[in-house]
MIDOSE-1310 file (N, C-alpha, C; in nm, 2 decimals, decimal comma, always signed):
residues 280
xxxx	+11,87/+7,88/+6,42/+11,95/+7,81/+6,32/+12,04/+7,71/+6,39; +12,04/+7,59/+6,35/+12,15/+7,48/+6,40/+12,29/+7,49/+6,33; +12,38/+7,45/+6,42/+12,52/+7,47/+6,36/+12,58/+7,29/+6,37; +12,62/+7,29/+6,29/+12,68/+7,13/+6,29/+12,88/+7,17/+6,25
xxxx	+12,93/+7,10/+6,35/+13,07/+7,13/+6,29/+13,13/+7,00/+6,25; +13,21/+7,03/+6,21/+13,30/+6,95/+6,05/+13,45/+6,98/+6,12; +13,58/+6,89/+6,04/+13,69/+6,91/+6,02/+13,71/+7,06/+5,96; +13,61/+7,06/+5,84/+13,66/+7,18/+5,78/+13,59/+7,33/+5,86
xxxx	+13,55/+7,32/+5,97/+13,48/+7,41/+6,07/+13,33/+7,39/+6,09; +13,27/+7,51/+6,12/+13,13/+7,54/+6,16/+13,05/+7,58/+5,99; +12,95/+7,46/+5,97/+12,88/+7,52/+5,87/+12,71/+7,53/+5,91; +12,67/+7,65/+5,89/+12,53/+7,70/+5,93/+12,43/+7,54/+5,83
xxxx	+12,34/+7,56/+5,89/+12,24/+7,47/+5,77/+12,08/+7,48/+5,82; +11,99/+7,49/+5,75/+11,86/+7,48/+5,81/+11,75/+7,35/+5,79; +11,69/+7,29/+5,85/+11,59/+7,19/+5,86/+11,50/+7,28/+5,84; +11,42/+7,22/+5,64/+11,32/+7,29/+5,63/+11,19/+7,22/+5,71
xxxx	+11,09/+7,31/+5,73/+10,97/+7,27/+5,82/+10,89/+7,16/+5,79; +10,86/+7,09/+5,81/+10,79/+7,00/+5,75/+10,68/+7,01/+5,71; +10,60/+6,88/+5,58/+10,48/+6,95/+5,50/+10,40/+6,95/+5,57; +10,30/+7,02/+5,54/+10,13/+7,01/+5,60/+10,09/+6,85/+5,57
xxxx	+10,02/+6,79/+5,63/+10,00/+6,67/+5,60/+9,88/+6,73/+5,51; +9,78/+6,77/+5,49/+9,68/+6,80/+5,37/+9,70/+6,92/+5,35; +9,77/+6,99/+5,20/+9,76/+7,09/+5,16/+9,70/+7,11/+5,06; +9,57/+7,15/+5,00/+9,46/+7,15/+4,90/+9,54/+7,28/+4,85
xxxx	+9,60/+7,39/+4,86/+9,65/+7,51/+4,81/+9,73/+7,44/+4,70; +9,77/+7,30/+4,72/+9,89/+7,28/+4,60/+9,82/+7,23/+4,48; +9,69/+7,22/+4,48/+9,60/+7,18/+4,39/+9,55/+7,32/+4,25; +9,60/+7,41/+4,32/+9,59/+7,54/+4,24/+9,68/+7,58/+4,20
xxxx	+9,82/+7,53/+4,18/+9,95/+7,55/+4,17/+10,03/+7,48/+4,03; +10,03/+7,52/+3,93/+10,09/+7,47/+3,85/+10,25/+7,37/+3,82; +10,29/+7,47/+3,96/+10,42/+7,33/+3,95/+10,39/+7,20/+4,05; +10,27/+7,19/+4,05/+10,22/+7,08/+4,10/+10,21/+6,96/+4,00
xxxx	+10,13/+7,03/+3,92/+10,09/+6,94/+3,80/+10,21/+6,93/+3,71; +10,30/+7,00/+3,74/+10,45/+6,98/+3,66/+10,52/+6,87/+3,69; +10,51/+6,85/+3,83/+10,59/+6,75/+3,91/+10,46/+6,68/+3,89; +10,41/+6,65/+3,88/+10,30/+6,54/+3,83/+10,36/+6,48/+3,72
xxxx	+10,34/+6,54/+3,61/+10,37/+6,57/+3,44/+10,50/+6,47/+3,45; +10,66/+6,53/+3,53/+10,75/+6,50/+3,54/+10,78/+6,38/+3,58; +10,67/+6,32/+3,67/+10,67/+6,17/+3,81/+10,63/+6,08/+3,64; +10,50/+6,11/+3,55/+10,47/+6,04/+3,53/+10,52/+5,99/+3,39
xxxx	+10,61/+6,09/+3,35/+10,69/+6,09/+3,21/+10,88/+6,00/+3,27; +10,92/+6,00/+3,37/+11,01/+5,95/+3,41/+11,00/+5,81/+3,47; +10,83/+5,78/+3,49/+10,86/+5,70/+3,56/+10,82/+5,56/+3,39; +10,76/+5,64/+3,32/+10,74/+5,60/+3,17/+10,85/+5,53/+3,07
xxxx	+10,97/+5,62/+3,13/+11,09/+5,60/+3,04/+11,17/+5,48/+3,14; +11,17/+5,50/+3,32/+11,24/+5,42/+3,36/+11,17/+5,25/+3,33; +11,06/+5,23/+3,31/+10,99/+5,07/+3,31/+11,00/+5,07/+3,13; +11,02/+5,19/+3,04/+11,02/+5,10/+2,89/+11,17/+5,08/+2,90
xxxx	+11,26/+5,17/+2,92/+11,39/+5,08/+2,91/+11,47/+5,01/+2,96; +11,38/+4,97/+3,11/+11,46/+4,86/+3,22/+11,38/+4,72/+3,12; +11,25/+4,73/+3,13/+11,19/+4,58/+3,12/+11,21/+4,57/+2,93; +11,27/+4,67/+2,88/+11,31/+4,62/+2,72/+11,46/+4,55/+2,71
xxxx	+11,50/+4,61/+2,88/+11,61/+4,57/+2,86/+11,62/+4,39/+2,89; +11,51/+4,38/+2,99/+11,51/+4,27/+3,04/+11,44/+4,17/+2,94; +11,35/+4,18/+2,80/+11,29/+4,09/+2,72/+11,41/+4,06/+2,62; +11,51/+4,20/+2,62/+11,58/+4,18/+2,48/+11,68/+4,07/+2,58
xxxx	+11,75/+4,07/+2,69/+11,81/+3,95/+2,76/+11,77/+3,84/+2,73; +11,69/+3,81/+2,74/+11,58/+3,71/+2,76/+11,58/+3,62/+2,64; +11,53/+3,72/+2,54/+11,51/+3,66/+2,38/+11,66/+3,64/+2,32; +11,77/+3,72/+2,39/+11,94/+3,68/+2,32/+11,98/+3,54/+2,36
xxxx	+11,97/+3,51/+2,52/+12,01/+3,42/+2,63/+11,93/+3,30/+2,57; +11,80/+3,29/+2,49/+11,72/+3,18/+2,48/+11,78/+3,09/+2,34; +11,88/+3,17/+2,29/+11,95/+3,08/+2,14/+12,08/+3,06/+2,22; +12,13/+3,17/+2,28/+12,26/+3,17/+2,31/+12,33/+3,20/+2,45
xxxx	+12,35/+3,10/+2,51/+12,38/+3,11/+2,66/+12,48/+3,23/+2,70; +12,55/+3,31/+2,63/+12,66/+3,36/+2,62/+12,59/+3,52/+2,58; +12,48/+3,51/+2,55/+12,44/+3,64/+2,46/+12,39/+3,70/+2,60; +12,34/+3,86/+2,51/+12,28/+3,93/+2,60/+12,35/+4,04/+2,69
xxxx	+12,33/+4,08/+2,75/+12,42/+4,15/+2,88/+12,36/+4,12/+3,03; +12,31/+3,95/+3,01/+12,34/+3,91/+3,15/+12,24/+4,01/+3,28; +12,30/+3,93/+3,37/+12,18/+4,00/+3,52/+12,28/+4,15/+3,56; +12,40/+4,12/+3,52/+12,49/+4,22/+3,58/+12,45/+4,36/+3,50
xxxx	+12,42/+4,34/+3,35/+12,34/+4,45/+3,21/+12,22/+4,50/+3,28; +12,13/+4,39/+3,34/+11,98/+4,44/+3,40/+11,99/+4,55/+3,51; +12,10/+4,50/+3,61/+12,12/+4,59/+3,74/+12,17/+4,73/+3,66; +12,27/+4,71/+3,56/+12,28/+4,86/+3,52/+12,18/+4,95/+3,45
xxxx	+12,13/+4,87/+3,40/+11,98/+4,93/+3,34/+11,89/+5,02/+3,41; +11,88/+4,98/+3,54/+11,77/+4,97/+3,66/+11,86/+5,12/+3,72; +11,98/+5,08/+3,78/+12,02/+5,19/+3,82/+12,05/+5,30/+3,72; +12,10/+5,23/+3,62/+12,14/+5,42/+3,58/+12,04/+5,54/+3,49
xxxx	+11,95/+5,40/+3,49/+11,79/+5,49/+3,45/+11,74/+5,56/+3,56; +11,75/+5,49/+3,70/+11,73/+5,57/+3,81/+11,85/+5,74/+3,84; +11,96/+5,68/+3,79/+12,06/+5,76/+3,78/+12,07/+5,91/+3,72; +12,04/+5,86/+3,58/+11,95/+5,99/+3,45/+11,82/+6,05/+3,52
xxxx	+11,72/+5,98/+3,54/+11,61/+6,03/+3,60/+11,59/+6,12/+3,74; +11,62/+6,06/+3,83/+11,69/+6,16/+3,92/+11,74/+6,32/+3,91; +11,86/+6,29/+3,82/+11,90/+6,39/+3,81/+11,83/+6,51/+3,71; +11,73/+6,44/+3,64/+11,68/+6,52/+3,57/+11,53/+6,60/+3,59
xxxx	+11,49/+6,47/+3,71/+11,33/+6,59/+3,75/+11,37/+6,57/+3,94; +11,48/+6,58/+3,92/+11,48/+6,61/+4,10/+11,46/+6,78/+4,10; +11,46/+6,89/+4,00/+11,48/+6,99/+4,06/+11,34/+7,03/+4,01; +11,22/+6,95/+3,94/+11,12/+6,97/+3,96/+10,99/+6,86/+4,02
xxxx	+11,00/+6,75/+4,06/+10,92/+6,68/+4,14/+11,00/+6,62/+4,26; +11,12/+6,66/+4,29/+11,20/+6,59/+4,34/+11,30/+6,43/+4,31; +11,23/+6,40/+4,21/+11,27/+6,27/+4,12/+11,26/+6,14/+4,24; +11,14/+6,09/+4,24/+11,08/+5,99/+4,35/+11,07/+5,85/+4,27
xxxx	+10,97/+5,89/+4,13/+11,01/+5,77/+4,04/+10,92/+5,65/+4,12; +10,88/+5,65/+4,25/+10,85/+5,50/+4,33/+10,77/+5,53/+4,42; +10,68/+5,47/+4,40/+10,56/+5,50/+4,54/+10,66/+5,45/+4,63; +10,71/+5,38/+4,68/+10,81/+5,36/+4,83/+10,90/+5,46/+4,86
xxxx	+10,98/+5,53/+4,77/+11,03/+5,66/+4,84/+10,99/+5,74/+4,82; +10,82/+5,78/+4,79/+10,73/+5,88/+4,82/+10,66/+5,85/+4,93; +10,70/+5,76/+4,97/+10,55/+5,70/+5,11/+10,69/+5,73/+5,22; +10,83/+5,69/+5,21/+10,90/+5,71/+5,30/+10,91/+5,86/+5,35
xxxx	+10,88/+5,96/+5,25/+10,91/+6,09/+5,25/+10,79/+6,18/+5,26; +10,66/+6,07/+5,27/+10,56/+6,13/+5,36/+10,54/+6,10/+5,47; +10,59/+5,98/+5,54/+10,56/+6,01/+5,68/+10,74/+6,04/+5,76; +10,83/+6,08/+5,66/+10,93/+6,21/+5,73/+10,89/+6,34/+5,69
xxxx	+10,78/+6,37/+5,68/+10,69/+6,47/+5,69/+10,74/+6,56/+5,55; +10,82/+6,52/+5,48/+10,89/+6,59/+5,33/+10,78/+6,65/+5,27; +10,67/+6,56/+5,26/+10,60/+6,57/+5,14/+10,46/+6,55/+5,19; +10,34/+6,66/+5,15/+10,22/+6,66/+5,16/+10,13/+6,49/+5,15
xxxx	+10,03/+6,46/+5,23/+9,99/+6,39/+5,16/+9,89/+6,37/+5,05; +9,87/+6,48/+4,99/+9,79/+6,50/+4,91/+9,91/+6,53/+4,76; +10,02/+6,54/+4,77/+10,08/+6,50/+4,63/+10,11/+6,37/+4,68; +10,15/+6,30/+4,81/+10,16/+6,16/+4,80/+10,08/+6,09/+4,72
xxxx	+9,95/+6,08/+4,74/+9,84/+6,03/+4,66/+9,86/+6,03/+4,55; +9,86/+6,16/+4,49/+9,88/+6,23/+4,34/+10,06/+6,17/+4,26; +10,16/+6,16/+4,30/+10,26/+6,11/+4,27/+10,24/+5,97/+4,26; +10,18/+5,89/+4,35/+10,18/+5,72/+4,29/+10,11/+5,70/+4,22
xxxx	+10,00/+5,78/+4,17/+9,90/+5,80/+4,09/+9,96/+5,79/+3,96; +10,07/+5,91/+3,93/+10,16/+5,97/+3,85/+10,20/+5,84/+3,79; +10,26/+5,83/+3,91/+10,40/+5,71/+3,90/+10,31/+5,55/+3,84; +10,21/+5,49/+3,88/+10,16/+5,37/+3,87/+10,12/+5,39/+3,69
xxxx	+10,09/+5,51/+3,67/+9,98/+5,50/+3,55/+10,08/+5,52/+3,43; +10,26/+5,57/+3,47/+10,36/+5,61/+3,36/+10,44/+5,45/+3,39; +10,42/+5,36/+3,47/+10,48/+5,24/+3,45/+10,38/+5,20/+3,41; +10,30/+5,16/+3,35/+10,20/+5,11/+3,27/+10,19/+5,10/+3,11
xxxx	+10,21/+5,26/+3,10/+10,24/+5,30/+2,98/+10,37/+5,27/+2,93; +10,42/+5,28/+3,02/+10,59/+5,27/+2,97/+10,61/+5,08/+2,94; +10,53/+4,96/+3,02/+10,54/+4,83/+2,99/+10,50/+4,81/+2,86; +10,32/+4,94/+2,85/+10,28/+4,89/+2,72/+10,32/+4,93/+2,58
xxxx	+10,45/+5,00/+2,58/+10,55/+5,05/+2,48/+10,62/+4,94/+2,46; +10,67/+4,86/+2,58/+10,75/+4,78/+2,59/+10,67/+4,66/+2,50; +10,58/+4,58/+2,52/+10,48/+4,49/+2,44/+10,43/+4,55/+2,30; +10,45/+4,69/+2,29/+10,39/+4,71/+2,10/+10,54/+4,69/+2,07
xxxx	+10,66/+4,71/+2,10/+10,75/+4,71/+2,06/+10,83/+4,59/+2,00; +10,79/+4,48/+2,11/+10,86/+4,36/+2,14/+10,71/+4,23/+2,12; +10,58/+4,25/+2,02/+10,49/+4,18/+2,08/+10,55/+4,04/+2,06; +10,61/+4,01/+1,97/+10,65/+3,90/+1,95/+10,76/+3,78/+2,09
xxxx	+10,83/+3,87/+2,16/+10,90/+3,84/+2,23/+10,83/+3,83/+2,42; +10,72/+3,96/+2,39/+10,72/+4,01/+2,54/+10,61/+3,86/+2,61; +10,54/+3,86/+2,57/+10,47/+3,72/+2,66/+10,57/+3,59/+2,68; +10,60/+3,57/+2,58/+10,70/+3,49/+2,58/+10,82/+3,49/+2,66
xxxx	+10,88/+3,59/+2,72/+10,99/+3,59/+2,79/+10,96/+3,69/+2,94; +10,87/+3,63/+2,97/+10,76/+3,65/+3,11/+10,73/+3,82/+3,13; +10,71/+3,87/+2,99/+10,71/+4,08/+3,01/+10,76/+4,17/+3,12; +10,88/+4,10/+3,16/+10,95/+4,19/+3,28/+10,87/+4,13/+3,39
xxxx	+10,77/+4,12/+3,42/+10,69/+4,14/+3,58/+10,75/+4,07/+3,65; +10,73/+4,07/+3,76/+10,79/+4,04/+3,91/+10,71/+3,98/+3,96; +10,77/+3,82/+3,96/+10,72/+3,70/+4,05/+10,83/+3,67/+4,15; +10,79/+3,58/+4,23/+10,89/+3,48/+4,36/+10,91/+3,36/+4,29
xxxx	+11,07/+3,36/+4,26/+11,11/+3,24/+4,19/+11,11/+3,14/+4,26; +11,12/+3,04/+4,21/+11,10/+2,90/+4,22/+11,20/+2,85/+4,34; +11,17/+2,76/+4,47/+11,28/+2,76/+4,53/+11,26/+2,86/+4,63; +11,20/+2,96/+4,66/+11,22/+3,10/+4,73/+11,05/+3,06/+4,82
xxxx	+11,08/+3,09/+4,94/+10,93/+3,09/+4,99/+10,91/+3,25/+4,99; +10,74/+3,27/+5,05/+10,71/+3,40/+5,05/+10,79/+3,48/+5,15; +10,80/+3,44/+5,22/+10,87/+3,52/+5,40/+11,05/+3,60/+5,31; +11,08/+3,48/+5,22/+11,24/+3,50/+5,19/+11,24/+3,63/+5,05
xxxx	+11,12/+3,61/+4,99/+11,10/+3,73/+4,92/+11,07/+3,83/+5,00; +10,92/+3,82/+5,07/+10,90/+3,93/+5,14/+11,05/+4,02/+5,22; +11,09/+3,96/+5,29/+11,20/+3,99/+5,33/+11,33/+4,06/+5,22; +11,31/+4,00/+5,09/+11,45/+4,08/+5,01/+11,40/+4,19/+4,99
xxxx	+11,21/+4,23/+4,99/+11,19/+4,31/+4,92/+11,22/+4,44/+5,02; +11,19/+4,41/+5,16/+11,15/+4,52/+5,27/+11,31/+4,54/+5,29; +11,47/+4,45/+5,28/+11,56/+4,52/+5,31/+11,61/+4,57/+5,14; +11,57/+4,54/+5,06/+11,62/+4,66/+4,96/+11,59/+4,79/+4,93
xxxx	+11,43/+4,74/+4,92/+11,34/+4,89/+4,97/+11,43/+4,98/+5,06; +11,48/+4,96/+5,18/+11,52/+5,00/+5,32/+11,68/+5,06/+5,28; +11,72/+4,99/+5,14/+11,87/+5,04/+5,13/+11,85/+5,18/+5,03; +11,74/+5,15/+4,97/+11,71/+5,21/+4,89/+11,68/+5,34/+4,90
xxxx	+11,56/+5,32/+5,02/+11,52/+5,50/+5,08/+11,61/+5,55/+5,18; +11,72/+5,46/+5,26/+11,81/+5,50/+5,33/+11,93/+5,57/+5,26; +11,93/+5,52/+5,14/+12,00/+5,63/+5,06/+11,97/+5,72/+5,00; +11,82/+5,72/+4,97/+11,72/+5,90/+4,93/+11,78/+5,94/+5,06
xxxx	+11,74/+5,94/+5,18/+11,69/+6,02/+5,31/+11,88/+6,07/+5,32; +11,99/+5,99/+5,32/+12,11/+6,04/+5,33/+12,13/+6,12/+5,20; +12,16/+6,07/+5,10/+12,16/+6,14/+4,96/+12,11/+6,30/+4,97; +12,00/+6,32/+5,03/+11,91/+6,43/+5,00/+11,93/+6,52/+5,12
xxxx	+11,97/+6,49/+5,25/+11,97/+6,53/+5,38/+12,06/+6,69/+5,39; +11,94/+6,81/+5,39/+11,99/+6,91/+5,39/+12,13/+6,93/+5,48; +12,12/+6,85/+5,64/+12,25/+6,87/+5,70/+12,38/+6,82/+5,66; +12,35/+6,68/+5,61/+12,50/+6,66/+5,53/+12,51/+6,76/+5,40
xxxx	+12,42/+6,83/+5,37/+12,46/+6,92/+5,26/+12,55/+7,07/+5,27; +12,45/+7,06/+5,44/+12,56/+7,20/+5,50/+12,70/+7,17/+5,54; +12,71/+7,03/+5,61/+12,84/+7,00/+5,64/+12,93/+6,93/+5,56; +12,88/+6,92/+5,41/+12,99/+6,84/+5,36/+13,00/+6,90/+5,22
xxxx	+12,99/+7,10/+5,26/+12,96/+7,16/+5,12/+13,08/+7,17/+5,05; +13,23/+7,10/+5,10/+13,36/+7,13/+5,03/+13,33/+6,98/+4,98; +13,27/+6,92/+4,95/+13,27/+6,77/+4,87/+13,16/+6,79/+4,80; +13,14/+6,81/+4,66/+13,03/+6,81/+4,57/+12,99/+6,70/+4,55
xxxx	+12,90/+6,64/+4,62/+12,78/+6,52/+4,61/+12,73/+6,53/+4,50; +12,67/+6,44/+4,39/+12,58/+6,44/+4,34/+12,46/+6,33/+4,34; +12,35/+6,36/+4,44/+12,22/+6,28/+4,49/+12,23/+6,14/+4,40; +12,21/+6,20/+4,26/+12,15/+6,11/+4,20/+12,22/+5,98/+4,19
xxxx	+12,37/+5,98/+4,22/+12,46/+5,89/+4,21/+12,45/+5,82/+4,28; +12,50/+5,85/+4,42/+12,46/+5,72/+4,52/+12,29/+5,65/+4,51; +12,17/+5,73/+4,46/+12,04/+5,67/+4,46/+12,04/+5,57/+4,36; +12,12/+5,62/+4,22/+12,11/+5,50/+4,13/+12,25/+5,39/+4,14
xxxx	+12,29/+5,42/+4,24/+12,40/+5,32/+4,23/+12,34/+5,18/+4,36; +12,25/+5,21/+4,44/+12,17/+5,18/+4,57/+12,10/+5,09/+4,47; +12,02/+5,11/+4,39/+11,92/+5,04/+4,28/+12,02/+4,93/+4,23; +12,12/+4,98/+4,17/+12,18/+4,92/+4,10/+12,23/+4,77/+4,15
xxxx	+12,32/+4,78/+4,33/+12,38/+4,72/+4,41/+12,22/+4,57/+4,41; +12,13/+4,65/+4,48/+12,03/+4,56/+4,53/+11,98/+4,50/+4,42; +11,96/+4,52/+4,31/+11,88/+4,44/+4,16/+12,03/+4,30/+4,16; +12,17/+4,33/+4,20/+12,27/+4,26/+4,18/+12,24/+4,17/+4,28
xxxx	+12,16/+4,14/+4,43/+12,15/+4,11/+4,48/+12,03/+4,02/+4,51; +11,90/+4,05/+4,46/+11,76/+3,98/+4,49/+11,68/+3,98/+4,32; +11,75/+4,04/+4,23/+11,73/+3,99/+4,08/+11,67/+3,77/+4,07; +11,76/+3,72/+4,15/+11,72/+3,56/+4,14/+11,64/+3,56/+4,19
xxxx	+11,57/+3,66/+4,32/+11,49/+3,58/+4,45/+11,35/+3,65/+4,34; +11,32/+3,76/+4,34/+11,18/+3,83/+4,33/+11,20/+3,91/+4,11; +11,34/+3,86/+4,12/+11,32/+3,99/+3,98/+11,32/+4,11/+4,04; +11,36/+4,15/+4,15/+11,38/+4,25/+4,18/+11,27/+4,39/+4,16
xxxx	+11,19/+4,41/+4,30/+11,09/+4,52/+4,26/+11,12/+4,64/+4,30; +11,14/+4,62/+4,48/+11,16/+4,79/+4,54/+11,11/+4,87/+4,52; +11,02/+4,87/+4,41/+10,97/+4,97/+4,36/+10,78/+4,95/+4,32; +10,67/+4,99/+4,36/+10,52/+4,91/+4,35/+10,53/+4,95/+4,20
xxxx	+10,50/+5,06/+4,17/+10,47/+5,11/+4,08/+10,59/+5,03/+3,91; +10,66/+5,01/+3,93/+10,78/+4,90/+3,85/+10,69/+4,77/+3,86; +10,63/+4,70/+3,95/+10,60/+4,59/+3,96/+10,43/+4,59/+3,90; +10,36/+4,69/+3,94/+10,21/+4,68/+3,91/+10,19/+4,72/+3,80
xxxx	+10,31/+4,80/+3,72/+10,29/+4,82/+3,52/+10,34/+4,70/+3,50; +10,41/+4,63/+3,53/+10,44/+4,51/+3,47/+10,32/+4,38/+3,46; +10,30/+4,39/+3,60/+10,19/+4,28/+3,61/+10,03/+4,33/+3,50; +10,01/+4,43/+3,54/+9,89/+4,53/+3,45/+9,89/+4,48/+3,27
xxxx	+9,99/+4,49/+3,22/+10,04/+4,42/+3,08/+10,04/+4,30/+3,08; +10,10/+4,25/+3,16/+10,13/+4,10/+3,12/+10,03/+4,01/+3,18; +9,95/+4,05/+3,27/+9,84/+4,04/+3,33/+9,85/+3,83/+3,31; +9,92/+3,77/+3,40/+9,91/+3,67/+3,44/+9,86/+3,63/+3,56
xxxx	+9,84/+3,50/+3,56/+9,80/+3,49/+3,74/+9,91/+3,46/+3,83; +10,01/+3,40/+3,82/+10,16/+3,42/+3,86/+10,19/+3,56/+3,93; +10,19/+3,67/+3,83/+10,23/+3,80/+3,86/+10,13/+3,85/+3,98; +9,99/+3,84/+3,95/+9,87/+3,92/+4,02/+9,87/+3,83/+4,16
xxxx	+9,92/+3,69/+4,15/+9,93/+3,64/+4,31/+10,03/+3,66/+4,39; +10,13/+3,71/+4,35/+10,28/+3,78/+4,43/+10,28/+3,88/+4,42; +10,17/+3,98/+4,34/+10,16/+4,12/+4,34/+10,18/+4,19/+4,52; +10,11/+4,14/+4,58/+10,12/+4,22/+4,70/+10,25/+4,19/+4,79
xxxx	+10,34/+4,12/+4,75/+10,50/+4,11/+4,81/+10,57/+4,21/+4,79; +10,51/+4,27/+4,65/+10,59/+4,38/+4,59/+10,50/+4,54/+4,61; +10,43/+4,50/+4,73/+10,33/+4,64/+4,75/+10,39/+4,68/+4,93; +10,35/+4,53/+4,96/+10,40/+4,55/+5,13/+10,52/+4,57/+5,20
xxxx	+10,63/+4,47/+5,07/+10,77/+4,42/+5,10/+10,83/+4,62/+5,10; +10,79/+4,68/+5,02/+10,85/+4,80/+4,98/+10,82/+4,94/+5,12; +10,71/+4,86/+5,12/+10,62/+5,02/+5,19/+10,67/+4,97/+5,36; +10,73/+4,84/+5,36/+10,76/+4,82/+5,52/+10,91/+4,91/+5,56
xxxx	+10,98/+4,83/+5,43/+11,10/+4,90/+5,35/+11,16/+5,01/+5,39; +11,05/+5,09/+5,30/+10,98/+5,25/+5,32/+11,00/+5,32/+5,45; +10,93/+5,26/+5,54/+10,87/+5,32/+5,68/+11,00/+5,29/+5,79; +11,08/+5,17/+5,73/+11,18/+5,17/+5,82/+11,31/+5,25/+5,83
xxxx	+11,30/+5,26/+5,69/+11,42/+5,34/+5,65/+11,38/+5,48/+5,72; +11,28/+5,51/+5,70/+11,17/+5,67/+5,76/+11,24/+5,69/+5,91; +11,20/+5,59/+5,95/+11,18/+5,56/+6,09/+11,33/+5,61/+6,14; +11,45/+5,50/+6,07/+11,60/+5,48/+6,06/+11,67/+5,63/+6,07
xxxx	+11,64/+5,68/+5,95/+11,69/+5,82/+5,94/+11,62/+5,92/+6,01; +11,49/+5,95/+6,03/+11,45/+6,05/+6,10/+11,48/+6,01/+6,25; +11,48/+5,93/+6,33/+11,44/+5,93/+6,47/+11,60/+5,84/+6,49; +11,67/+5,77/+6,45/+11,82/+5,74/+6,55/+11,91/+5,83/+6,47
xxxx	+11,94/+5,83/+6,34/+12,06/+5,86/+6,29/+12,06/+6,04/+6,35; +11,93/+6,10/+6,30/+11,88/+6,24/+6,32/+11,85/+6,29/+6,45; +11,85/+6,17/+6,54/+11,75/+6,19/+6,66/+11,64/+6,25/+6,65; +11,56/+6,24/+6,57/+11,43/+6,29/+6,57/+11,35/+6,30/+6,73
xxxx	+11,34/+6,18/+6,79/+11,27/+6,11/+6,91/+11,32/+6,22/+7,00; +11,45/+6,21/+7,01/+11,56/+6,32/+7,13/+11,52/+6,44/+7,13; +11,50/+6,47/+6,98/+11,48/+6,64/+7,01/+11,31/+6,68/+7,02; +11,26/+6,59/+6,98/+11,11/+6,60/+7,00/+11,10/+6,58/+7,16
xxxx	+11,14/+6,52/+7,27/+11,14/+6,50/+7,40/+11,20/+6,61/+7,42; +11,34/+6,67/+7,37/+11,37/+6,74/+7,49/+11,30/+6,90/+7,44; +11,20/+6,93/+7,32/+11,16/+7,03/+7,34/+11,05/+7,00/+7,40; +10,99/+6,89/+7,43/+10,88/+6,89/+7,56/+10,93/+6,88/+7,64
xxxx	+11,02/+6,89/+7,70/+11,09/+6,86/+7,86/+11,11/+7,03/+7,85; +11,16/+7,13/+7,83/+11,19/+7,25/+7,77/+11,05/+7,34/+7,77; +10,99/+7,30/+7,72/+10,86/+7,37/+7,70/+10,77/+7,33/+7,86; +10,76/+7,20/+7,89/+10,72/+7,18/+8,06/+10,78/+7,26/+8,13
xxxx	+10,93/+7,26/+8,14/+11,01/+7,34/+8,28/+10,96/+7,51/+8,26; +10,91/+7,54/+8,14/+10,92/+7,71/+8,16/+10,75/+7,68/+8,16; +10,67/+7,63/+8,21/+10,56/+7,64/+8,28/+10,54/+7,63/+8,38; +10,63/+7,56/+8,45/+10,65/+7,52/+8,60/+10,69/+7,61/+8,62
């Protein structure tokens, strides 16, 4: 057991072990398919009422410059859907919501890759559903006021999108990986955190931020229900800004929090330097 000390003293905490990278046993397991059930019902509700949020802007702003609730209304949408969701299937799928902070949290070994697969699966086919509620709902409006999807605006080259998408991504899972981090949970148990807050407030900050450049993705599975519905060529040719930009994102933030903040790298060396000397 590791001890980490604090102001307020010594608090015990444990690093759970990391997943199996293929576990087929969770395929017989019902709260598999719950956190399935959960990924793909949340991730349903977060793309119908972000991108309804973003058509009904759209169609206010187009009579009336003054109408609507603005880009600053969209960021709150985005976050505090992430905000609600979170907190509501984090205690049964973990509340991932995004193929990028499930790919980040498979290669920090969190999560099998065999629900990795199975969660974007989840996740891609309930943002889908969730756009096409959005278009029976709005048909009149949704082609017309570009159906939420995520293109590179005008003015913006690829490199300068690519780039907003891989550092928001990056603030994004850097705030799962802290948010969720069993040791700040051991050492900062006299401060009641609540995860979901800082994750949807992370969403919230960055959509306030690269909303002009890309429409803001960070997220594949947000971007590829949108494009899927609205199915333009616009959308399907910047589709992969919003697949790579995230997952580079993803892996850095991985990288960030497991191996400097954590020392991952340090303690993996020095239990080989450790395990050498008592051979010698």
């Amino acid at each position: 057991m590791a001890k980490e000390v604090s102001d307020g003293g010594a608090k015990d905490y444990h690093d759970p072990p990391p997943a199996p990278l293929m576990d087929a046993e969770e395929l017989t397991k019902w709260s598999f398919y719950r956190a399935l059930i959960a990924e793909f019902i949340a991730t349903l509700l977060f793309l119908y009422i972000t991108v309804l949020t973003v058509i009904a802007y759209k169609s206010q702003s187009a009579t009336d410059q003054c109408g609507g609730v603005g880009i600053l209304g969209i960021a709150w949408a985005f976050g505090g859907m992430i905000f609600i969701l979170v907190y509501c299937t984090a205690g049964i799928s973990g509340g991932h919501i995004n193929p990028a902070v499930t790919f980040g949290l498979l290669l920090a070994r969190k999560v099998s890759l065999v629900r990795a697969v199975m969660y974007m699966v989840a996740q891609c086919l309930g943002a889908i559903c969730g756009v096409g509620l959005v278009k029976a709902f709005q048909s009149s409006y949704y082609k017309k006021h570009g159906g939420g999807a995520n293109e590179l605006s005008l003015g913006y080259t690829t490199g300068v999108g690519l780039g907003a998408e891989i550092i928001g991504t990056f603030v994004l899972v850097y705030t799962v990986f802290s948010a969720t981090d069993p040791k700040r949970s051991a050492r900062d148990s006299h401060i009641p955190v609540l995860a979901p807050l800082p994750i949807g407030f992370a969403v919230f900050m960055v959509h306030l931020a690269t909303i002009p450049i890309t429409g803001t993705g960070i997220n594949p599975a947000r971007s590829l229900g949108a494009a899927v519905i609205y199915n333009q060529d616009k959308a399907w040719d910047d589709q992969w800004i919003f697949w790579v930009g995230p997952f580079i994102g993803a892996a850095i933030a991985a990288f960030y929090h497991q191996f400097i903040l954590r020392a991952g790298a340090a303690k993996a060396l020095g239990s080989f330097r450790s395990n050498a000397s008592h051979h010698v």
